[in-house]
N, C-alpha and C positions, 0 to 999 in steps of 0.2 A: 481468392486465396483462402487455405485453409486455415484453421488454427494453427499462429505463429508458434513454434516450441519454444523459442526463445524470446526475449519480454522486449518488447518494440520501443526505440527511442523515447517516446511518450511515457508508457510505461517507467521507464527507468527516468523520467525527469522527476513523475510524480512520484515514485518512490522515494527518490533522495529527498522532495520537498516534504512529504510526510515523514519519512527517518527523521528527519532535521526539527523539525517543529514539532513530534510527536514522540521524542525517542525519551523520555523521561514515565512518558505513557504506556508506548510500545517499541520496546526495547529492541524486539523482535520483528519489527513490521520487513524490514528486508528478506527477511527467512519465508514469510507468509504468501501464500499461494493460491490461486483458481479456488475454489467455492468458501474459502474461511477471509479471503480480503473483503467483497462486500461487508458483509457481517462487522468485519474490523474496520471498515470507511466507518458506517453507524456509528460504531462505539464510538470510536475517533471525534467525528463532526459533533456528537452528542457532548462528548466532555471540553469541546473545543471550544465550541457557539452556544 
């Protein structure tokens, strides 16, 4: 299968659990897409852990 266009069950778990736990951090992480999320995981797990 090729890349999904649309963001796969998993995806949308882990965004809502990052929204949730990160949304004071990135307010915006739901809007965030294909090559600028890695990059925003880092930040993320960095100010997290």
């Amino acid at each position: 299968m090729v890349i999904a266009p649309e963001p796969t069950i998993i995806d949308q778990q882990i965004n809502g659990i990052l929204t949730y736990e990160g949304d004071r951090l990135l307010p915006d992480w739901g809007k965030i897409e294909g090559e600028n999320r890695p990059i925003t995981l880092r930040i993320f797990l960095v100010y997290t852990f």
